[in-house]
Every structure is written in C-alpha cells, then in structure tokens.
C-alpha positions in Angstrom: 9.8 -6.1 -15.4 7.3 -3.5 -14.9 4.6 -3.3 -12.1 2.0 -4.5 -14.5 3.5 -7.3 -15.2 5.1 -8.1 -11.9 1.3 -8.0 -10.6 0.3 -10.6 -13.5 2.8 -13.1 -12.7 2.5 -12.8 -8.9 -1.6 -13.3 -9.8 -0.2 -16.5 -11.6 2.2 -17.5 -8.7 -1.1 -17.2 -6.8 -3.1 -19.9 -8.9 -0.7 -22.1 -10.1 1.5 -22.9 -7.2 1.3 -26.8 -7.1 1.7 -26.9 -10.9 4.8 -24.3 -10.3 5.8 -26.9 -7.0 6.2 -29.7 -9.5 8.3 -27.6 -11.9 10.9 -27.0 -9.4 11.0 -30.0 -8.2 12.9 -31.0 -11.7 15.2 -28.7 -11.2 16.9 -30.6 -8.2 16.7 -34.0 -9.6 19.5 -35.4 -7.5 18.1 -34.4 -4.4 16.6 -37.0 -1.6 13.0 -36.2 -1.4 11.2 -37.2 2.1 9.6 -40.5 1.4 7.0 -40.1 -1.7 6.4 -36.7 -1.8 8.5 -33.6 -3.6 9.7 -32.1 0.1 13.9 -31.9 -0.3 15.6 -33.1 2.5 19.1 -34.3 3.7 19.8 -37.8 5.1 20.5 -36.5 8.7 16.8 -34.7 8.7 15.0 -37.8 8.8 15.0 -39.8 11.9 14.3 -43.2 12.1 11.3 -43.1 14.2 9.0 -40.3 15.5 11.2 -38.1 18.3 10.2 -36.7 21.4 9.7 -32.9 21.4 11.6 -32.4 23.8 14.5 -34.6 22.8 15.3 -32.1 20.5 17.9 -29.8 21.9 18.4 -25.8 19.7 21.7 -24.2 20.1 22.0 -20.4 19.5 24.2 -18.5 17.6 24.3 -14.5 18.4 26.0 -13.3 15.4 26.3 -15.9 12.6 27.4 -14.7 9.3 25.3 -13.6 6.8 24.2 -15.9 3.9 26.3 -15.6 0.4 22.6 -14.4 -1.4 20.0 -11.9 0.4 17.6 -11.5 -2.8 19.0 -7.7 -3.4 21.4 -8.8 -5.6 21.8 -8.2 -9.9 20.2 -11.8 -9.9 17.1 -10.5 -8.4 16.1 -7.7 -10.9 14.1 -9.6 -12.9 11.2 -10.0 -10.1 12.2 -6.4 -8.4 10.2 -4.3 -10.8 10.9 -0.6 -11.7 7.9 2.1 -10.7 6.7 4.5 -13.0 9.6 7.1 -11.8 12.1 4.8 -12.7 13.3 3.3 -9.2 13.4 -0.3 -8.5 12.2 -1.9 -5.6 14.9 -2.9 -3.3 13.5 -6.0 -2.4 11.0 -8.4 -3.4 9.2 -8.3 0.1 9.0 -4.4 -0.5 7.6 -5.0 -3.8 5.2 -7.3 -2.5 4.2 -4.9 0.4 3.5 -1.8 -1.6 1.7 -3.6 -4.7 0.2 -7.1 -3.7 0.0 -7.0 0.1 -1.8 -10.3 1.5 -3.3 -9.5 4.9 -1.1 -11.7 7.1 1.9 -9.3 6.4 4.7 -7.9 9.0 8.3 -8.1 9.1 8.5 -9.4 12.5 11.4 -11.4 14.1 12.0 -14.8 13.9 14.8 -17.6 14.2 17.2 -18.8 11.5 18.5 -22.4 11.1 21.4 -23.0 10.7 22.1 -26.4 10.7 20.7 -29.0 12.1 20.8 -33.4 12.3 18.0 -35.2 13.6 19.5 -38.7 13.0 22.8 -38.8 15.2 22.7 -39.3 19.6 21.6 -36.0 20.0 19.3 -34.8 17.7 19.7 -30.6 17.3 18.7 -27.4 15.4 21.4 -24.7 15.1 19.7 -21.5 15.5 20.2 -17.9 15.2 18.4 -14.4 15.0 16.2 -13.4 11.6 13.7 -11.6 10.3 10.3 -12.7 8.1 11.1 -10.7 5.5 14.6 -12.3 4.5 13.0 -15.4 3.8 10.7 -13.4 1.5 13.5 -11.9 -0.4 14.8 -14.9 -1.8 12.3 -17.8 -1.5 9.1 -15.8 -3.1 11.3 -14.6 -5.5 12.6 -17.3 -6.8 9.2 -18.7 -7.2 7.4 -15.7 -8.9 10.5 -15.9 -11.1 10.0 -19.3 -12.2 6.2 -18.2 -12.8 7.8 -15.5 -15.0 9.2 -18.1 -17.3 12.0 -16.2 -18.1 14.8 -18.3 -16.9 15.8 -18.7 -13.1 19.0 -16.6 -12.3 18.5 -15.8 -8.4 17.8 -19.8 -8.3 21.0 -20.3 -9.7 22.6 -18.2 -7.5 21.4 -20.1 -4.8 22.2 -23.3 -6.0 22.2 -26.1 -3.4 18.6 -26.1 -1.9 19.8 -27.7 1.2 22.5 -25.5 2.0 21.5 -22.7 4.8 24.9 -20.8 4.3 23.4 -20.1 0.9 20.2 -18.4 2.1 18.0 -17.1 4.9 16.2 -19.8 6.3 13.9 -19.3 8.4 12.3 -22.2 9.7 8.1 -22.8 9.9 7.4 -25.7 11.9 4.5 -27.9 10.3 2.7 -29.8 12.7 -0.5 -32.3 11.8 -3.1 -32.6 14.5 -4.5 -36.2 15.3 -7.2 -36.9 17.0 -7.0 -40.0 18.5 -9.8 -42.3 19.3 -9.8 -45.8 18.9 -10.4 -46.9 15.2 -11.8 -43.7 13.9 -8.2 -41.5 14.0 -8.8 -37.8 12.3 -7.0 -34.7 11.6 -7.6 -31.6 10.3 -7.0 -30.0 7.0 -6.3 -25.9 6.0 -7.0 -24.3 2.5 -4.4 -21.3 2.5 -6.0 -18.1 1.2 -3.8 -16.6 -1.3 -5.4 -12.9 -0.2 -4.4 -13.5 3.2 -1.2 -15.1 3.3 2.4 -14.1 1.6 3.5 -18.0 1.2 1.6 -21.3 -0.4 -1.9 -19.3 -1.2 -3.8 -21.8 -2.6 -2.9 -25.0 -1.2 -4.1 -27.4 0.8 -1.5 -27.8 4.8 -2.1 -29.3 7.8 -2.8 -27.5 10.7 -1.1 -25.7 12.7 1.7 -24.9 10.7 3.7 -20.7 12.0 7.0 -19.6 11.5 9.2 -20.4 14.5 9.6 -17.0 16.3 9.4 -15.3 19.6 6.1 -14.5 21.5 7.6 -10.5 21.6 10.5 -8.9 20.2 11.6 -8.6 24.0 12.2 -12.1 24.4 13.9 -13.8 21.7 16.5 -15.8 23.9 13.5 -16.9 26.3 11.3 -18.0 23.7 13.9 -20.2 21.7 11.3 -23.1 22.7 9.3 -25.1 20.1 6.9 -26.0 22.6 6.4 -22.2 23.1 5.8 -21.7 19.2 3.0 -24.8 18.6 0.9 -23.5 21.6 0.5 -19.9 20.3 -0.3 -21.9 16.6 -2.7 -23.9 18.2 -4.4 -20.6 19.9 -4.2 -18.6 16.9 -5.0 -21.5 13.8 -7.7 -23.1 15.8 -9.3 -21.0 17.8 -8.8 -18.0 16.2 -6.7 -16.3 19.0 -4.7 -12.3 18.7 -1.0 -12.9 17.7 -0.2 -9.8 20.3 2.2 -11.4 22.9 3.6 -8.5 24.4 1.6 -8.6 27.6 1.5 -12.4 28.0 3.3 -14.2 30.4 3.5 -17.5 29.3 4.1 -19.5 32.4 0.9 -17.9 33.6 -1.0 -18.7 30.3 -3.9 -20.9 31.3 -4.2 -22.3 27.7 -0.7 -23.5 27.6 -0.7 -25.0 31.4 -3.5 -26.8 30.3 -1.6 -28.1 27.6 1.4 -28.7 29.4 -0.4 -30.6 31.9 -1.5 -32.9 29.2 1.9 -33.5 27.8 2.9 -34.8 31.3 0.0 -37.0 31.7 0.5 -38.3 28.3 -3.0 -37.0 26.9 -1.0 -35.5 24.5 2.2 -36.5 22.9 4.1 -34.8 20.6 6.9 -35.5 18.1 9.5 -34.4 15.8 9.2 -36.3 12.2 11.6 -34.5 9.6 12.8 -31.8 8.3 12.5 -30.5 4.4 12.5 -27.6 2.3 10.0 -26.6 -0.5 11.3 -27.0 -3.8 9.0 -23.9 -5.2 10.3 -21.4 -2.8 12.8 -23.1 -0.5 10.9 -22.8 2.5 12.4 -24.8 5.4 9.7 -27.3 7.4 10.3 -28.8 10.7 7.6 -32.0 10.5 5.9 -32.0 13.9 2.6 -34.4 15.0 0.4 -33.3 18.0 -1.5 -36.8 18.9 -4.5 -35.6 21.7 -6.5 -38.0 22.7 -10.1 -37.5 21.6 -11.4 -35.9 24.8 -9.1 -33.8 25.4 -9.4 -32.8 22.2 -12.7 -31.9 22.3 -12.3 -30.1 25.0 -9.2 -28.3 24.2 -10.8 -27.0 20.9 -14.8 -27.1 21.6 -14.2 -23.8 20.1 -12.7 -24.4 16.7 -12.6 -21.7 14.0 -13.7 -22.9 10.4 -11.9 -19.5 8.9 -9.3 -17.8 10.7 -6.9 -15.4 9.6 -5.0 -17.3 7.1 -7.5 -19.8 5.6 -10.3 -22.1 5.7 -10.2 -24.7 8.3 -11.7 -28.5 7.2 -11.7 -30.4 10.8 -12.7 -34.7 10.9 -10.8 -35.5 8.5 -10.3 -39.4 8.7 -6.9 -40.5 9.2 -6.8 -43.6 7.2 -5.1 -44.3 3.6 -7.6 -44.0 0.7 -7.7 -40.1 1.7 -4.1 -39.9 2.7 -2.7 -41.0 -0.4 -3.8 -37.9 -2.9 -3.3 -35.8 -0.9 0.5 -37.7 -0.9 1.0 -38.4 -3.9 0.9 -35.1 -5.7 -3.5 -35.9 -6.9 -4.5 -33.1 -4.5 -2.9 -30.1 -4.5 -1.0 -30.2 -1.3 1.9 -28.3 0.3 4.7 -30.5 0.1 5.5 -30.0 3.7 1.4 -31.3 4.8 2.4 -34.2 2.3 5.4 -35.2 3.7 4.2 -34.8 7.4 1.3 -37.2 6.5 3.0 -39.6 4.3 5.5 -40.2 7.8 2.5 -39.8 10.2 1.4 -42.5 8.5 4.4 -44.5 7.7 4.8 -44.3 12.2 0.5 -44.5 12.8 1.5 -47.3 15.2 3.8 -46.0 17.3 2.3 -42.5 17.4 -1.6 -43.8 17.5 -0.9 -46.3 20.7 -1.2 -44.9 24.2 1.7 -44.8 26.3 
C-alpha cells in the first residue's frame, strides 16, 4: 500500500465507521454480544445487576508477558505503507502520526487488562502496565484494513476477539452521565470528531468515556483507581479541563473532594455495568453509570463545555425509550460501547434511578 492510498482508506475509515462496525460484527458470529447491541463480550463481563464502583477490586501484574500479535508483524504490511524512499512504517500508530495525525495524539502510559470476571463473589480486573500506542498498532489497523477491502490477515492473526493474551488491550472506561430528577431523567450525548481523535471519529458516545491511565507517568501504581480516572474525564470532557497531572495532588484536588463527598452522601452513585470489546477495532469498554442527582449536577457542571477537545458535546438529553432505542439498535450511528451502556442503563433505570 502506498501513502496515497493509505491516506484514502484511513479518509474512508473516517466516514464510514458504523457501516465498517457492522461489517465486523459478521465476522464473529458466534460471539455473545451485550444485550441488543454489536458490543462482544464474555459471560463473566456481564453482571447481573449494576455493581458498586468500588466493589470492583484490580489486581496488578508488573511484568506480564507480552501478547502473541503486537501489529509489527508480516500480517500487518498491508496497512503499514511504504514512503517514497522505499521504507515501511514500523507501525501503524507511526504511520498514523507522521501522515494523518488527529489532534488528541500521544503515546502516553496506560493500564492493560488482563483478565477480568465481573459475575463471580468478587468481581475483578487483572491489570498491568501499557502504552496508548499498542492498542493503536493492532486495533486501528485492523479496522483501516477492513476499510481496505483487501481481505483481513492481521484480524486473522488475532483471532479470538475476547482473548487479551492475543492482543494489547488497553482498557477505556465508558461511563453515561444521568441526571437524575424525578420524572424527567437526562444524559448527555458526544459526537467524536474524526480530526481530533485517533479512535471512533464520527460517532455518536456517551460522555465521559478516557482510556484508563495514570494521572503522571510517576504514579502508575498509585493511580491504579477507577475512581481516579472518571474524575479527571469528568474535568477534562465536561468542563473542558488541561490533561497535565504532573503537579496535581489529587487528595488535595478540590474538584474531586467535592465529588468524593458526594459519593459518600449518596448524591452521587456510581456503578460498574459490563464489559465489551468493539468489533471494528477491538477496543476494550468497561460500562460505567455516574447517576448525580439534579442539583448537584448543576452545580458540579454549571460550566459545561459544548466542544471540548475531542468532540461536540449534546447535554439534556431525555433519558426515556423512544430516543434510547436508535440510538440501541444500530438506527443512529452509535459507538457500540455508548449503545451497550445505554441499552443496560436502561435495562437497571430502576435500581440506578431510585435514591438510596
């Protein structure tokens, strides 16, 4: 592939990813999909009711072994173009960093899963070190070379979706944000900018949704808290805060004690739905809900952002089923992750809409 037409098909990645998301999802045809939507997932990823953040216990693992395919294999040639002075790029993300690079764009650190079971009596994520990047290197190449339409080798490669030992995964976690007052529940809605962002431009997600990694490089073993991860979302997505950690301490963070205070007064609750992985490029999705009450949310976010630095924000979105369903059901073109977190939101509105 040259650079020509490596920059063609990643321009029709760019504008036909939900069209591309339904493609793959044939490709895996014996694989449980969460609820009604095209999100893989395994059995043990689906709880049977919403779960307590902090019920959710991550293990660590310095030094796991590396997974069997990287994306710099003879697989991957066919999406690692050749420059004009004959040398191919050694990996997709450096092909995508030298000839298409979306604004949002650093190969920072971040945590691998490696396993994890949410349904058993004590519900866990197996963690370990990783970079952005690796993710890059196998799961947006796998989708630009389904775009290409000439035949899916790395994919094969790869083989089962579900299987971490197989591939980086680095996990993102996905979390809706209700806003709950009484009989008029909304949330909010995020059209990803396919100029800004590396992964799903284009598509409709939920909001907040970042990959799960430290606040700094310095503190990867201190910041191996989900918690930790959704309040720097929520300061970044919504209100349009810097994603420079290196100073902060967050104990002393007044935006997150504010928040923490209103977990512990039960304000706010928050909950673990799911887990799934994008059949288009086999991004992994923990499925989170953030349910503030309506004053605090107004409050919290009297501030919100309509752009920030990944997409458009829609906020008041009503929480109810006529405008749940496309947005399900494949009619809007949705992230499969947003539709899965929504389709179980809304399969558990009870339990998560009722004040404790």
């Amino acid at each position: 592939m040259t650079v020509e037409e490596w920059r063609r098909v990643r321009g029709l990645l760019g504008g036909r990813r939900h069209e591309l998301g339904r493609v793959a999802g044939r490709l895996y045809p014996e694989v449980a999909r969460v609820g009604s939507t095209s999100l893989l997932c395994r059995p043990e990823w689906l709880p049977a009711g919403p779960l307590p953040l902090d019920t959710v216990e991550l293990t660590w693992r310095n030094d796991p072994p590396p997974p069997a395919v990287t994306g710099a294999e003879s697989a991957s040639e066919g999406v690692r173009p050749v420059r004009p002075d004959g040398r191919r790029f050694r990996t997709y993300a450096e092909a995508l960093g030298e000839l298409a690079p979306p604004a949002v764009f650093e190969n920072r650190p971040c945590y691998g899963l490696l396993g994890a079971d949410l349904r058993g009596p004590r519900a866990e994520l197996r963690m370990g070190p990783a970079r952005y990047f690796d993710g890059l290197d196998v799961g947006e190449a796998v989708a630009h070379e389904l775009a290409a339409g000439h035949g899916t080798p790395l994919r094969d490669l790869v083989g089962d979706p579900l299987d971490f030992t197989r591939r980086p995964a680095r996990p993102a976690i996905t979390t809706l944000t209700l806003r709950r007052a009484a009989g008029d529940p909304r949330f909010l809605l995020h059209r990803r900018d396919p100029a800004k962002v590396a992964h799903a431009g284009g598509l409709l997600q939920v909001i907040p949704v970042g990959v799960f990694q430290p606040l700094s490089s310095a503190s990867e073993r201190d910041d191996l808290d989900l918690w930790r991860c959704m309040v720097r979302e929520f300061n970044e997505e919504l209100l349009g805060g810097d994603e420079e950690y290196d100073d902060l301490a967050f104990d002393q963070w007044d935006f997150a004690t504010a928040l923490g205070t209103a977990l512990v007064s039960g304000r706010l609750q928050v909950h673990v739905l799911g887990l799934g992985v994008d059949p288009l490029t086999l991004a992994v999705d923990l499925l989170t809900v953030a349910v503030f009450d309506a004053d605090l949310f107004d409050e919290t976010f009297h501030d919100l952002v309509s752009v920030n630095a990944e997409g458009r924000v829609i906020r008041d979105v009503p929480f109810q089923s006529d405008v749940i369903e496309p947005l399900v059901d494949g009619t809007e073109s949705m992230q499969p992750a947003g539709a899965a977190v929504l389709d179980l939101a809304w399969r558990h509105r009870h339990h998560l809409l009722t004040r404790p």
